[in-house]
N, C-alpha and C positions, 0 to 999 in steps of 0.2 A: 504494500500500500504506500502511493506515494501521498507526505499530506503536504499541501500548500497552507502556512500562515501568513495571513495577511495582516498588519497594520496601519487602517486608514490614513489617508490625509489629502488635503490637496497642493500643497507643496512637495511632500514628499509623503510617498508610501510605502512601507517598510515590508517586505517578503522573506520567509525563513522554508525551505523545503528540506524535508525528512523524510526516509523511507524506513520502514517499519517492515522486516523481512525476519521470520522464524523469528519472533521475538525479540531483534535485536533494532536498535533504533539507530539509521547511521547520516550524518547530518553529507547534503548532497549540496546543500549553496545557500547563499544569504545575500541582500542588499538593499535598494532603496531603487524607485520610481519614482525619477524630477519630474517636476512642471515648470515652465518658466513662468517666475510671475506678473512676468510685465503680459503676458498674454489673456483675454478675457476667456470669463470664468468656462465657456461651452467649449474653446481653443483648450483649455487645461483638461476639461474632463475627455475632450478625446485626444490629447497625446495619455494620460493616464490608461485609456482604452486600449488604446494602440501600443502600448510598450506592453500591456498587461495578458494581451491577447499573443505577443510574442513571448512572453515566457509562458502562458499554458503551452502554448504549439510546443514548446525546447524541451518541456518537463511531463506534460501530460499528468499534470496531477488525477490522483482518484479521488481527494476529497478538499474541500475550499474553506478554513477557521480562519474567524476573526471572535476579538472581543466585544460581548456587548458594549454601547457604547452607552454612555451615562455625561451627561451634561448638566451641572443641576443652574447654574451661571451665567452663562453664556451663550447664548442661544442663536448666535452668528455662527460661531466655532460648531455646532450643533449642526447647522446647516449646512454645511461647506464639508463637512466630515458626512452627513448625511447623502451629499449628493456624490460622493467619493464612493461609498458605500456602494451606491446605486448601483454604480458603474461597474463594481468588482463581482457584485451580483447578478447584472447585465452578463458580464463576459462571461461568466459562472454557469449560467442557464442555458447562453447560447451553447454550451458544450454540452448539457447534462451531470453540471461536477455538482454532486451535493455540496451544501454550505451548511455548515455548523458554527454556532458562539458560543463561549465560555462565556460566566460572569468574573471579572476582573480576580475576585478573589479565586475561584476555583483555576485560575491560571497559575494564582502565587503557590496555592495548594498544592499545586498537582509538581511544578518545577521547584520551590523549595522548602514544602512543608508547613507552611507558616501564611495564612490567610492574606496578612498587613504586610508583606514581607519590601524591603528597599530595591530601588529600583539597580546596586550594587549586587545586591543578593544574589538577586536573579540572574544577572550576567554572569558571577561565579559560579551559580549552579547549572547554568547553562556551557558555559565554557566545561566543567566538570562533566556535566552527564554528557556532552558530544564529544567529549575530547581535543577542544578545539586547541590550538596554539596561544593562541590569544581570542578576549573577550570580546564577544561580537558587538562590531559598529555600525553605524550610526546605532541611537538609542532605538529606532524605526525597525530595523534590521534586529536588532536585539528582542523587541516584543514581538514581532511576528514567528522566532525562533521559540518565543516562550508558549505562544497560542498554538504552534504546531506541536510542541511536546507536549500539552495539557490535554490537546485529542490522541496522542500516541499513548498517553499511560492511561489515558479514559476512555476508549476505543473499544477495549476488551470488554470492559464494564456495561458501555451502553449496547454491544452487541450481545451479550446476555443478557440483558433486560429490554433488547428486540424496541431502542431507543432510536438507531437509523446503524 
């Protein structure tokens, strides 16, 4: 199973892909999706499009996590990450890749045991559980690596309770 994590934005979108083979979790790429910002908003959502629909093509993911998103402030930021969203789901459907969301804390849960856990945590326990060299960058790149390990150790769980 390959999983695609995604972490929205519309400046930049943050991607982590895992494969999940005999039970072993092995980290295959990480990075970020620019937008220029001087370009208007419909120009940003499809270069987002367009880069996005060129990494499903390169990776074929089998399934599409992101984190719920929670705004309780800001409701520009809300919107802009909503229409991000769209887009990821947009390209998501037009393949048939299931999408799944964690809630923020079942992502800190699942990668470091700890609900509230720092946003340093999580990169060391990400670097640990992948083995990586060094701790994954941009911070984008970093959450989308944590929302794909929270469906790889939850995977098992919700396909025995026939979840998706």
């Amino acid at each position: 199973m390959v999983i695609l994590g995604i972490d929205p934005g519309t400046a930049i979108t943050g991607y982590g892909l895992l494969e999940v083979k005999d039970h072993k979790i092995t980290h295959l790429s990480h990075g970020v999706l620019l937008t220029d910002k001087n370009l208007p908003t419909p120009n940003r959502m499809l270069s987002l499009y367009t880069q996005l629909n060129d990494l499903l093509s390169q990776w074929h993911p089998d399934v599409l996590v992101t984190e719920k998103l929670f705004f309780a402030n800001n409701v520009n930021t809300a919107l802009a990450v909503g229409g991000s969203i769209g887009v990821v789901l947009l390209a998501a459907a037009q393949r048939a890749i299931p999408w799944i969301e964690y809630r923020p804390a079942e992502v800190k849960m699942a990668v470091v045991g700890y609900g509230r856990a720092e946003k340093k945590q999580i990169q060391y326990m990400i670097t640990k559980l992948l083995a990586l060299p060094n701790p994954p960058t941009p911070d984008d790149a970093a959450d989308a690596l944590a929302i794909a390990l929270c469906h790889a150790h939850s995977a098992p769980l919700r396909k025995a309770k026939n979840l998706s």
